[in-house]
C-alpha positions in Angstrom: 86.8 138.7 74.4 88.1 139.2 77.7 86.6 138.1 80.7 86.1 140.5 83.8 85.7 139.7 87.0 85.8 140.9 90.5 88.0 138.2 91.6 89.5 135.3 89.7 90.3 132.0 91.6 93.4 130.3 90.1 93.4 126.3 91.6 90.4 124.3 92.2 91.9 122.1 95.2 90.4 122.0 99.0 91.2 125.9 99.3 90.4 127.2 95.5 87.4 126.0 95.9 87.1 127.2 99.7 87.3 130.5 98.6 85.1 130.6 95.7 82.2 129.5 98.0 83.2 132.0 100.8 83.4 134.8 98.0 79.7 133.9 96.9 78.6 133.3 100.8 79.8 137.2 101.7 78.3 138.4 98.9 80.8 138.8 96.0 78.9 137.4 93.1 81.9 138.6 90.2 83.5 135.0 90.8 85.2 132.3 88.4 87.4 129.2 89.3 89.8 128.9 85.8 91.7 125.8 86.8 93.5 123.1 84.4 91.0 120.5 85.7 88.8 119.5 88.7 90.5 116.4 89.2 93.9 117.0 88.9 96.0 118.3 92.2 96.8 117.1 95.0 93.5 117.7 97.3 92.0 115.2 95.4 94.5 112.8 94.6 96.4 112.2 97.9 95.8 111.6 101.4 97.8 109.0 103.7 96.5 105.9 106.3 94.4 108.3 107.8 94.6 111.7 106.7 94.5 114.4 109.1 92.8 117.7 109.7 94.3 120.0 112.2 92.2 122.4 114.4 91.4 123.5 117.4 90.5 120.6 120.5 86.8 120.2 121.0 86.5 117.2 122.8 86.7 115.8 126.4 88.2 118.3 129.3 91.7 118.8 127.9 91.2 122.9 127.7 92.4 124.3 124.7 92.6 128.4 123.5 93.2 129.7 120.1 96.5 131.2 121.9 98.0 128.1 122.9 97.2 126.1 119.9 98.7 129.3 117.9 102.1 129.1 120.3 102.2 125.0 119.1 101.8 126.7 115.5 104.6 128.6 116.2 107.1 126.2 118.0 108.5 124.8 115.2 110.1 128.3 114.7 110.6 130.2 111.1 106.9 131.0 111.9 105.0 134.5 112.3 102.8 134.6 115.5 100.0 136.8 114.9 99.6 134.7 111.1 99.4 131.5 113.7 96.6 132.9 115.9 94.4 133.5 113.2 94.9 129.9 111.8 94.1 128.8 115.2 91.2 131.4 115.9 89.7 130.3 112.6 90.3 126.5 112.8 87.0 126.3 114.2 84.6 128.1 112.1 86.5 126.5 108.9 86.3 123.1 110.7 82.3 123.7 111.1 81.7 124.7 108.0 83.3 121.6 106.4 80.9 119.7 108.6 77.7 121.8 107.4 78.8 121.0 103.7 78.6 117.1 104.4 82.3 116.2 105.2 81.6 113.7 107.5 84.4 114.0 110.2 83.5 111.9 113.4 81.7 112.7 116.5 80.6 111.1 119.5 76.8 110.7 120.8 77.0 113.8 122.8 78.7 116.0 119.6 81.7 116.4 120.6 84.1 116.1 117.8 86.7 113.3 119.0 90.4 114.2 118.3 93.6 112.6 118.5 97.6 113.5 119.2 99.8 114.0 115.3 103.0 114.7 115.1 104.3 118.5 116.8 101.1 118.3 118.9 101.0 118.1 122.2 97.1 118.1 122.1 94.6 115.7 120.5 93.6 118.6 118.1 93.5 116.2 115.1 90.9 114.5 113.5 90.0 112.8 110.4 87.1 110.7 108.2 89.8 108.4 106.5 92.5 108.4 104.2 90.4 110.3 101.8 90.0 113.5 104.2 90.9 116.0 101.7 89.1 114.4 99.0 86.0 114.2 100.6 86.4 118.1 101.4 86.6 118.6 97.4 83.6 117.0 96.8 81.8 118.7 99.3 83.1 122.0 98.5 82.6 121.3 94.6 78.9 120.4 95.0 78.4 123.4 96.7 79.9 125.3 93.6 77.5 123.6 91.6 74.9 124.6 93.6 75.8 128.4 93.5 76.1 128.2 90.0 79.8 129.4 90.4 81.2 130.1 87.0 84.1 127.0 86.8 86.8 127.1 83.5 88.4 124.0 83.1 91.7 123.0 80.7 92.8 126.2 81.5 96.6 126.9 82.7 97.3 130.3 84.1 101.4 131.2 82.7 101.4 135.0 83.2 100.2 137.0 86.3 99.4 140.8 85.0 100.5 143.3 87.0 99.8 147.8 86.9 102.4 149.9 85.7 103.9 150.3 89.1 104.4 146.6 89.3 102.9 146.5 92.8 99.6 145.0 92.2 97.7 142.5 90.6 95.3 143.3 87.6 94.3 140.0 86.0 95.7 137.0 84.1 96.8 135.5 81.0 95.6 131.6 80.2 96.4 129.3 78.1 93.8 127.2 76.9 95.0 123.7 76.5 92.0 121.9 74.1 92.4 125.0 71.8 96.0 126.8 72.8 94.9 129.7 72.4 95.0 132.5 75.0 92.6 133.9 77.2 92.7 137.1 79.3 91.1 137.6 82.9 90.8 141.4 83.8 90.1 141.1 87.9 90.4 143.2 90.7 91.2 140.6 92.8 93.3 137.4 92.3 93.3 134.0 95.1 96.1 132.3 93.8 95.4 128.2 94.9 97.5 126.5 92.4 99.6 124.0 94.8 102.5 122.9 95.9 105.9 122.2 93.3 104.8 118.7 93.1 106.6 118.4 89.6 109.5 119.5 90.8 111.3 116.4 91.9 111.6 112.6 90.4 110.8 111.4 93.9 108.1 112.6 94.8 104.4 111.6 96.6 102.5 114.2 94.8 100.1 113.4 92.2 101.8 113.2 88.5 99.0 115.8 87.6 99.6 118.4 90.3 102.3 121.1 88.9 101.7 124.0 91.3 102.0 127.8 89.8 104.6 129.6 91.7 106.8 130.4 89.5 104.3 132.6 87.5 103.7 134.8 90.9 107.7 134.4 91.3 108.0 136.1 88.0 105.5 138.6 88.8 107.5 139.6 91.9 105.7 138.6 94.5 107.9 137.8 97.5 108.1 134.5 99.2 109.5 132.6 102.2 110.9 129.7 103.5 111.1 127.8 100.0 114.3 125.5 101.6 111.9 124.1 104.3 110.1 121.2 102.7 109.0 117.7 104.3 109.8 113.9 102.9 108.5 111.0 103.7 108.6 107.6 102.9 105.7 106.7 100.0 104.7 103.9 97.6 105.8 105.0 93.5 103.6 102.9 91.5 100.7 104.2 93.3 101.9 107.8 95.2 100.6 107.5 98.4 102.6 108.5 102.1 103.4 104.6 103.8 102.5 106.5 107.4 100.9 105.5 110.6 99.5 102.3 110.4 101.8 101.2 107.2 104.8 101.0 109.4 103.0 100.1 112.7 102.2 97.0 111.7 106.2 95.9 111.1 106.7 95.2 107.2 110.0 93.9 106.0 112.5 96.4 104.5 113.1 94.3 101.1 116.0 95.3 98.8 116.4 94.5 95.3 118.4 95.0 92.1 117.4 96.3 89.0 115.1 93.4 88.0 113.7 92.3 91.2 116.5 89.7 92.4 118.9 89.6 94.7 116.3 90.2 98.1 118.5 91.6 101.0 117.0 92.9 104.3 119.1 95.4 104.1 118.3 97.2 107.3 119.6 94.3 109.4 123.1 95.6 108.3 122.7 98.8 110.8 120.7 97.6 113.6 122.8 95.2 116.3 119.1 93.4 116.7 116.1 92.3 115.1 114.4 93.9 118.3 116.4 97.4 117.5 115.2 97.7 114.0 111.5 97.0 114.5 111.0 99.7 117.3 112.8 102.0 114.5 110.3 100.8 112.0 107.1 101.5 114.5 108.4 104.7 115.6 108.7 105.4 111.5 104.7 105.3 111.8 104.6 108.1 114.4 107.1 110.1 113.3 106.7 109.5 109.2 108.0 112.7 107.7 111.7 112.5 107.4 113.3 114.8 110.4 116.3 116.0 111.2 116.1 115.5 115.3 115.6 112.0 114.7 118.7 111.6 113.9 120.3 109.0 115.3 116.3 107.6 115.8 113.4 106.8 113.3 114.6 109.0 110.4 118.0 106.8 109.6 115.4 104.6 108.1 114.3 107.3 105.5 118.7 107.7 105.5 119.5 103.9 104.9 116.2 103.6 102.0 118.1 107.3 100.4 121.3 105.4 100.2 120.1 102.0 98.9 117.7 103.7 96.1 120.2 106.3 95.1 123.6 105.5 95.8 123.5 101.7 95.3 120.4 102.2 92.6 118.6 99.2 94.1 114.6 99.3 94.6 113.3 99.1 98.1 109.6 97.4 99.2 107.8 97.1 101.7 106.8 92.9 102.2 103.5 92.9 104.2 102.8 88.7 103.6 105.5 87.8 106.0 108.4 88.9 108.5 111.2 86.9 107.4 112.7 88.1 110.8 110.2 87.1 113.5 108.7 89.4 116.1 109.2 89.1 119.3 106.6 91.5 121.0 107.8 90.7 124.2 111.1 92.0 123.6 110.1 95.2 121.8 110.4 98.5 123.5 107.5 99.2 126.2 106.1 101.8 123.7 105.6 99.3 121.0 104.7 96.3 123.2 102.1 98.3 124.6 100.4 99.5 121.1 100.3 96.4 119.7 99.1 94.5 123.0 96.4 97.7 123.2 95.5 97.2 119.1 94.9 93.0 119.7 97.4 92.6 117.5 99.9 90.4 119.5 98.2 86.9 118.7 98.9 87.8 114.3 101.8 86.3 112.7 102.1 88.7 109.6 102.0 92.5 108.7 99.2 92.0 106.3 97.2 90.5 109.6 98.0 93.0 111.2 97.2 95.8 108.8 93.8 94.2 108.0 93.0 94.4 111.9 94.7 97.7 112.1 93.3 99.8 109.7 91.5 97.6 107.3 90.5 100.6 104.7 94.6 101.4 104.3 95.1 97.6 102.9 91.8 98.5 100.8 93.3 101.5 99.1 96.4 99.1 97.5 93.3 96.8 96.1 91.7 99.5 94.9 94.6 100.9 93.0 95.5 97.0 91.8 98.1 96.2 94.2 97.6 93.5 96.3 99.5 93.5 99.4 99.1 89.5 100.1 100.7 88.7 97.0 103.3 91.4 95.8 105.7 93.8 97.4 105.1 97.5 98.2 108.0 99.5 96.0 108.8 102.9 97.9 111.3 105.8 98.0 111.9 108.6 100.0 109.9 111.5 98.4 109.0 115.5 98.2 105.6 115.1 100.2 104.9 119.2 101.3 106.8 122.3 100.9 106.2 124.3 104.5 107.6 127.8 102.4 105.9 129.5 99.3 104.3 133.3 98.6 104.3 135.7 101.3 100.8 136.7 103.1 99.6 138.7 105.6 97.1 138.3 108.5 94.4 138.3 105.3 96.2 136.1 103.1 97.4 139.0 101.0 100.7 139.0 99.3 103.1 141.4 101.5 104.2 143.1 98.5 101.8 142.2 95.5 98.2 144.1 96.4 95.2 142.1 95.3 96.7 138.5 94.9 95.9 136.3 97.4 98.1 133.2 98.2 96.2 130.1 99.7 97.0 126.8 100.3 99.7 125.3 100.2 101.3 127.7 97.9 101.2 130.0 101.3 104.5 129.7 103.1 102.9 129.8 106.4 104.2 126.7 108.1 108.1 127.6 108.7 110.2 124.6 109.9 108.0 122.0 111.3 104.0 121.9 111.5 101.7 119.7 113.5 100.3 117.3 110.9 97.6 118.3 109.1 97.7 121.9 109.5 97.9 122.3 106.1 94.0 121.3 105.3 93.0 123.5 108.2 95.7 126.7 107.1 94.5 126.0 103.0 90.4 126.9 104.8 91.5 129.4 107.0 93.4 131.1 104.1 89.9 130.8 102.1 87.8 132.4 105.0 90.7 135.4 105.2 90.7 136.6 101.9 87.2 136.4 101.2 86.2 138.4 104.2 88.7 140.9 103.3 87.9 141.2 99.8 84.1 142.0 100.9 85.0 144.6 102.9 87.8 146.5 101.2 88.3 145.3 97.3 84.5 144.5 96.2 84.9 147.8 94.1 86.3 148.2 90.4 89.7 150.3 90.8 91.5 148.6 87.7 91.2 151.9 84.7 91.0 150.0 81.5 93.4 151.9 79.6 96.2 150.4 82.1 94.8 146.6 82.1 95.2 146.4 77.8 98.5 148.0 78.3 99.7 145.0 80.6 97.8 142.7 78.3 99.3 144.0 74.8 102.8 143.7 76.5 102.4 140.1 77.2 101.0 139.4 74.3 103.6 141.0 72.3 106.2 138.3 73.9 104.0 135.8 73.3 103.6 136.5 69.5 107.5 136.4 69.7 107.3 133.4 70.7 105.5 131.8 69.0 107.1 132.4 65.5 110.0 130.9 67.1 110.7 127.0 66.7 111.3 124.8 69.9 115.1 124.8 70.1 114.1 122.2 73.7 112.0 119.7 74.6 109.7 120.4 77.5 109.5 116.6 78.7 113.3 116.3 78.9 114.1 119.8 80.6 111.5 119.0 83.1 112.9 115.2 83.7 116.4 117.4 84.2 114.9 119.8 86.6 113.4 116.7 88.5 116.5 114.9 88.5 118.4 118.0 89.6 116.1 118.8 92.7 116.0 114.6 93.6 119.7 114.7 93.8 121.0 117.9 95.7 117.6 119.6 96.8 115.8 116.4 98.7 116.1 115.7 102.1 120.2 114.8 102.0 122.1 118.9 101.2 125.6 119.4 100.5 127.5 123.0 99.7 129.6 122.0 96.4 126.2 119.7 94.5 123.8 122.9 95.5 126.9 125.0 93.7 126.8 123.1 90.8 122.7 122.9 90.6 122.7 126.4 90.8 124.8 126.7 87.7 123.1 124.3 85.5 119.2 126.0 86.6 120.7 129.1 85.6 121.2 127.2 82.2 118.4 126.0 82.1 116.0 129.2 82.6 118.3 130.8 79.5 117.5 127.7 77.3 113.6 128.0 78.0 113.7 131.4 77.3 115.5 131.4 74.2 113.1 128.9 73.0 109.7 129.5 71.4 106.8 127.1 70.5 105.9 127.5 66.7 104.3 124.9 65.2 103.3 122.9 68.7 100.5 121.5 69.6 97.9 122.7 72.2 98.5 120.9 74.8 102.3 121.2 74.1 102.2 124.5 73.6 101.3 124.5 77.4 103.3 122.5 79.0 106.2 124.1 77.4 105.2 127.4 78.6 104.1 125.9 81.9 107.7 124.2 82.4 109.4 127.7 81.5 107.8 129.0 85.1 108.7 125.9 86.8 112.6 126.3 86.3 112.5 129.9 86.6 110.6 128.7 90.2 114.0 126.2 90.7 116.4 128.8 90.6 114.4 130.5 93.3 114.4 127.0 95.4 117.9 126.0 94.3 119.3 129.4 95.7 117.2 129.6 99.1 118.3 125.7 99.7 122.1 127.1 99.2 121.7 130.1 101.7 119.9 127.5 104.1 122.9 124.8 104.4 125.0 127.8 105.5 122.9 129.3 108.1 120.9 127.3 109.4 122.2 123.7 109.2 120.6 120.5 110.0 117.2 121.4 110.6 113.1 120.1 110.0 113.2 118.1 107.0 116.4 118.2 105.6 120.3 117.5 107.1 123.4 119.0 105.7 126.3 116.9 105.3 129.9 118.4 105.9 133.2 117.7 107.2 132.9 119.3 110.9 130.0 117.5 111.4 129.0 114.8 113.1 128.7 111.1 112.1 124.9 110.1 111.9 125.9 106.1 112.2 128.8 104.2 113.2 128.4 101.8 109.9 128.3 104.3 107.3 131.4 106.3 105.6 132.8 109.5 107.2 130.9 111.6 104.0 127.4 111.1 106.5 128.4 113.9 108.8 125.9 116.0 110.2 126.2 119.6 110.7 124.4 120.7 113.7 121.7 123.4 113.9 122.1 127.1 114.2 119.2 127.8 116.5 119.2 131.3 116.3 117.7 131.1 113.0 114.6 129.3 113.7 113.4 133.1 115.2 113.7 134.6 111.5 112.2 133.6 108.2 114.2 133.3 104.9 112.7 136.0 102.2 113.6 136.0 98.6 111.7 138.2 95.6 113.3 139.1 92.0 115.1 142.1 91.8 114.5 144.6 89.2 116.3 142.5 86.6 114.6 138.9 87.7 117.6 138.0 89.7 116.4 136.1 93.3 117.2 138.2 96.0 117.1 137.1 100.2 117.1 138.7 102.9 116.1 137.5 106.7 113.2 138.9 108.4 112.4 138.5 112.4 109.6 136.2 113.1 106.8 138.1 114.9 105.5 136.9 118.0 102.0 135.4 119.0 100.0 138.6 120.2 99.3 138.5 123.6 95.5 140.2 123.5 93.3 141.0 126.2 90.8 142.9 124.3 87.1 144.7 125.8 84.2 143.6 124.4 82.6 146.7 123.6 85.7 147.8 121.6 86.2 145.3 119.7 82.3 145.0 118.9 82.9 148.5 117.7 86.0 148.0 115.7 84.0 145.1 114.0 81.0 147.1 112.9 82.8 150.0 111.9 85.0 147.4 109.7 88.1 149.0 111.4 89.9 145.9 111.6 90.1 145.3 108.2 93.8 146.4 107.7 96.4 145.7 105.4 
């Protein structure tokens, strides 16, 4: 039986499960959510020492405009204007309606919604209710599902977008069920495609083990996306993912290294820092400025440099020791910056990290006990890891794909950010996406325009690959071509990029993608079944990340969270070898966005497009009232 619908959410994250309740608050009452599981992903897995929600200021007598908070949007550059002013103009009915549904983000007595500066924010737009922010936003969003009596399919994993004859528009999609392995077909007008972030892409990485992401299935269905080489990396615990942010670093832990089996302690950032003094301002500033970046370099991002080269190049483990500073501090001798947050926080008359944590930010030294590692008796293990990826699918001011009608890209898997975001514009971006498409789908797509004839077609095709498939036997295993892909994008796609290792990832990607293809799945089980075919869409997705990465290095250079290492560069540190040069940035480049879509044949192809600007509107009432009854501005 095949299920038909007038739009089909893939991804029950924060925005999945935004836009299924927006869909049903407009009015469109054809809904489902298929989603492999309600408590996988990363909305409500992650979050940081206080996780942030970015939006427009509404507190105090700082003034604030959706224009200027759109031109912050855009400073980072890579960015489109006019898809910035919406996130800003938006921000604030997304924002509220998080608040109506029970998140509870904080307010003063007079209800004004208190705020506070993140990083690329020159305003205290941010706010947050704890390190759980996103979380609690999936609860509140899934009880309202509940409530609606929104149709939710769980264990389901989508591997095939269909597409019409034309191959310009969405038509449905093909699941895999993964209790039962059988297959199961959506027919929809509409698709909002939620599934993620590449969190499985790398073996360093902060994302939840559960959360996958989708993109390669909408890669392979040729829609276009942006911006995959601009990604963000942070320092973050491994045995328990979580980002080491803000308060982690504020409080001053030791930098611990270690060999293989825990011996051999070394403070090994003493060997780079000419004083104690030196390296515990870097550490602080590590707090502030936590996601690995370029243009602190020399600054706070050598740390994120010095852990890369002890963890991979040396293959020791680094921790983080919160019980004592084998170094002391001297606050008085710390920068004024420092002195004076510490001084301001009480924190000056504690004698360990752990102290000062527990005064700090008591809930962020909870978290560890929660998750059965206690901080006063064991060290933190961390690595630099993939944390965000600012790129993904192409969308318009509605969130629609630029090139693939009727899909609907939100979240994260939206490459709206470009080069460097304000923190937490994500949560408010994966909202505003939700409230975008489900306004436009009410007013243009609410009708049945897929002919029935041309939706089996697209379905007996697929199937009929499929079926090939599955009389063929498994010529690879899934578990160690995904540990290669990981290993591959770890090594020569993380925050450290060189020309010659991209070359060579290239090459074995390439390899890779023809393996999986040649490979069927006969005789697996269910749940293998799926993650076989899942992990066939993640390395197809690689090549496309692998080959925008390589184009990056030589045209843009050291830029947002990644540096490219070459010989007319320049040396990031006096006390490493001559191979840790620098190239600068090509500036130019931050005013155009990186596109890549498969050609005819599958191949990736890029090209550059020129950022658009922030509109500059100065519109008339009256018009505008007219425009919005007549539904004139819904344009695509």
């Amino acid at each position: 039986m095949i299920q038909q619908l007038n739009t089909l959410v893939i991804g029950s994250g924060a925005a999945g499960l935004a836009a299924a309740v927006r869909l049903h608050a407009v009015g469109v009452d054809s809904v489902a959510i298929y989603t492999e599981s309600l408590r996988h992903g990363t909305s409500i897995n992650t979050g940081s020492d206080k996780q942030t929600y970015y939006k427009l200021g509404m507190y105090g007598k700082e003034p604030d405009s959706p224009w200027l908070m759109a031109q912050d949007l855009a400073a980072g550059g890579a960015v489109h204007g006019d898809i910035a002013l919406v996130e800003a103009a938006v921000s604030a009915e997304a924002f509220h309606h998080l608040v109506l549904l029970g998140v509870p983000f904080p307010h003063d007595a007079s209800g004004q919604f208190i705020g506070y500066k993140t990083d690329h924010d020159p305003k205290r737009r941010a706010t947050s209710c704890g390190p759980y922010t996103s979380k609690e936003m999936c609860r509140a969003l899934a009880k309202n599902i509940a409530e609606s009596h929104i149709s939710l399919q769980e264990n389901r994993i989508c591997i095939q977008l269909l597409t019409d004859a034309t191959k310009t528009r969405v038509i449905g999609a093909l699941f895999v069920n993964t209790k039962t392995g059988e297959f199961e077909a959506v027919q929809a007008e509409n698709v909002v495609f939620a599934t993620g972030g590449p969190g499985n892409f790398y073996a360093d990485s902060v994302y939840p083990a559960l959360q996958t992401g989708g993109i390669g299935v909408a890669l392979e269905a040729g829609a276009q996306a942006q911006n995959l080489a601009e990604s963000q990396f942070g320092l973050a615990s491994t045995a328990f993912r979580w980002n080491v942010s803000g308060s982690y670093m504020q409080v001053l832990p030791d930098f611990v290294s270690t060999d293989a089996d825990g011996g051999d302690e070394r403070l090994f950032l003493s060997d780079y820092f000419d004083s104690t003094e030196a390296m515990h301002n870097a550490i602080f500033l590590k707090g502030y400025q936590w996601p690995f970046n370029a243009a602190h370099v020399p600054g706070s991002s050598l740390i994120d440099i010095f852990t890369f080269i002890e963890t991979t190049q040396r293959k020791r483990r680094v921790f983080l020791d919160f019980r004592r500073n084998r170094l002391p501090v001297n606050i008085k001798r710390l920068s004024d910056e420092v002195r004076l947050y510490l001084e301001k926080s009480g924190l000056t008359d504690v004698d360990t990290p752990l102290k000062r944590l527990e005064r700090l930010n008591a809930p962020a030294n909870a978290l560890y006990r929660e998750h059965g590692i206690d901080l006063a008796t064991q060290m933190l293990e961390v690595a630099v890891c993939a944390q965000h990826n600012n790129g993904g699918l192409s969308g318009n001011i509605w969130w629609e794909s630029v090139n693939l009608k009727h899909l609907f890209p939100i979240g994260e898997v939206n490459g709206s950010h470009g080069v460097a975001r304000p923190g937490g514009s994500a949560l408010n971006a994966g909202q505003v996406g939700a409230f975008r498409a489900a306004e436009f789908i009410a007013a243009r797509y609410g009708g049945s325009t897929v002919p029935q004839e041309e939706f089996e077609a697209a379905l007996r095709s697929a199937m009929t690959a499929l079926e090939s498939d599955a009389v063929r036997p498994p010529r690879v295993d899934w578990r160690q071509e995904r540990r290669d892909m990981q290993q591959r994008m770890s090594a020569v796609a993380s925050f450290v990029r060189s020309s010659a290792p991209l070359e060579e990832a290239i090459l074995q990607a390439k390899a890779q993608c023809n393996r999986m293809k040649d490979s069927g799945f006969q005789n697996l089980s269910p749940f293998d079944k799926a993650e076989f075919l899942r992990t066939r869409s993640m390395v197809t997705a690689q090549l496309f990340y692998l080959m925008s990465i390589h184009k990056h290095i030589h045209t843009t250079g050291s830029r947002g969270g990644a540096i490219v290492l070459g010989d007319g560069g320049t040396l990031i540190h006096p006390k490493l070898p001559s191979i840790w040069k620098m190239l600068p940035e090509k500036p130019e480049q931050r005013h155009q966005i990186m596109t890549i879509v498969a050609d005819k044949d599958g191949t990736p192809s890029i090209a550059w497009e020129p950022c658009r600007p922030v509109p500059e509107e100065d519109g008339w009432f009256e018009t505008v009232w007219r425009e919005f009854r007549e539904g004139s501005l819904f344009c695509n």
